[in-house]
N, C-alpha and C positions, 0 to 999 in steps of 0.2 A: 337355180336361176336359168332365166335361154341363153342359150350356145352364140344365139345373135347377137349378144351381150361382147360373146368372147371375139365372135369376127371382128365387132366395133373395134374393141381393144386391137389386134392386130391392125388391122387398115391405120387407127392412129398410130400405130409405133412405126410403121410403114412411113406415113407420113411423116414424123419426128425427124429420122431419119434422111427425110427429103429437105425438110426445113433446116436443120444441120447444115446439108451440104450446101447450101446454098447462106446461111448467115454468118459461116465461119468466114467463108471470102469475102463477102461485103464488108463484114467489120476487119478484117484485113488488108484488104482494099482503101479502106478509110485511116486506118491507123496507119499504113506505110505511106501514104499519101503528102507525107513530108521529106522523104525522100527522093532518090533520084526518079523513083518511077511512080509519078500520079495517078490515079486512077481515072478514069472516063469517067466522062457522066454516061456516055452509054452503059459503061461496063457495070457501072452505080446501079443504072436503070434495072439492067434484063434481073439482076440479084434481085431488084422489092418486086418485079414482075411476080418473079418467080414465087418470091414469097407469100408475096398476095392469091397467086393460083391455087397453092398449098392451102394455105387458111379458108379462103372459099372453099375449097376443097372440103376439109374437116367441115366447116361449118354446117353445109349441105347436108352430105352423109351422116352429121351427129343430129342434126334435125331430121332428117328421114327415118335414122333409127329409132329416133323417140315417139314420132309420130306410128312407127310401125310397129313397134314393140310394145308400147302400153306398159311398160317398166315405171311406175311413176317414183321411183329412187333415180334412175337417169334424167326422168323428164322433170324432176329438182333439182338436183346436182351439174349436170351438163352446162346447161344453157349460162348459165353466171357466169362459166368459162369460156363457153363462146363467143360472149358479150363482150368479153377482156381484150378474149385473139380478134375479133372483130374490132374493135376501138385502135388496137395496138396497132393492127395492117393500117388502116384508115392515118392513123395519123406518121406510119412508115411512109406510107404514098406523099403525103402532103410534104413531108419532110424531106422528100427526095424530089419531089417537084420544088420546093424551096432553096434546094442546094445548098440545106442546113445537113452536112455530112457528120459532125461531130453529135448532133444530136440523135445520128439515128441505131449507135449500138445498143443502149441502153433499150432503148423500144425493139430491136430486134432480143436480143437476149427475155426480154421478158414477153417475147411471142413463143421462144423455145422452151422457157419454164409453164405458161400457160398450157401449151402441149402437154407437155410433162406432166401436168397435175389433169389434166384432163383423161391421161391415158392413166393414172393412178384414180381417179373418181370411178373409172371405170370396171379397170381390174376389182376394187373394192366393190362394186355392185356387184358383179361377177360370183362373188365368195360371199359374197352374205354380210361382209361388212362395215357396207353400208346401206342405210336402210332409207328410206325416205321420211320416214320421223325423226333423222338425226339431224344437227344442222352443224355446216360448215364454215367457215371463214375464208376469205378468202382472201391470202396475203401471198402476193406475187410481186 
């Protein structure tokens, strides 16, 4: 397999790691918010900023790579998961511009699992384990 394969792979776990830090306080944020200490909507806000820079983020870079690698096992595999973390931010944003707070762990947590299988789609191309003739499902 190319090695570009494997960068991809790191830059997302890189990223995972960014999205982590930033969606463990939001949903914390949210769940203490009944408590003595409320959370801002600023403080609400800069968390899906963030989180939205992140997922653009990947989104870019996993379209760049596919475009530039010619890998056609990523350029099957990928995109379905980008579609997801793409849907998820989108409707993160909307949800925190509606100042629907209880609804937005569950979209964030399955923006962390979408990473997650994203950077496993990848590793697996990586290794030969995933092939582009194989088909996946995808339950997140």
């Amino acid at each position: 397999m190319c090695g570009l394969t494997g960068e991809q792979q790191n830059y997302l776990e890189d990223q995972t790691a960014q999205l982590v830090q930033n969606i463990q306080p939001l949903v914390n944020s949210i769940r203490n918010a009944t408590g003595s200490r409320t959370a801002s909507q600023n403080e609400i806000n800069s968390y899906i900023s963030n989180i939205a820079e992140t997922v653009n983020a990947i989104s870019i870079r996993t379209a760049t790579a596919v475009n530039a690698l010619g890998n056609k096992a990523l350029a099957k595999h990928a995109p379905p998961v980008v579609q997801v973390l793409e849907e998820c931010k989108e409707q993160l944003v909307r949800l925190g511009n509606d100042g629907e707070r209880t609804r937005m762990p569950p979209v964030a947590f399955k923006i962390a699992r979408a990473t997650k299988e994203l950077v496993l789609r990848v590793d697996r191309i990586e290794t030969g384990e995933l092939r582009e003739d194989q088909k996946l499902s995808l339950d997140l």
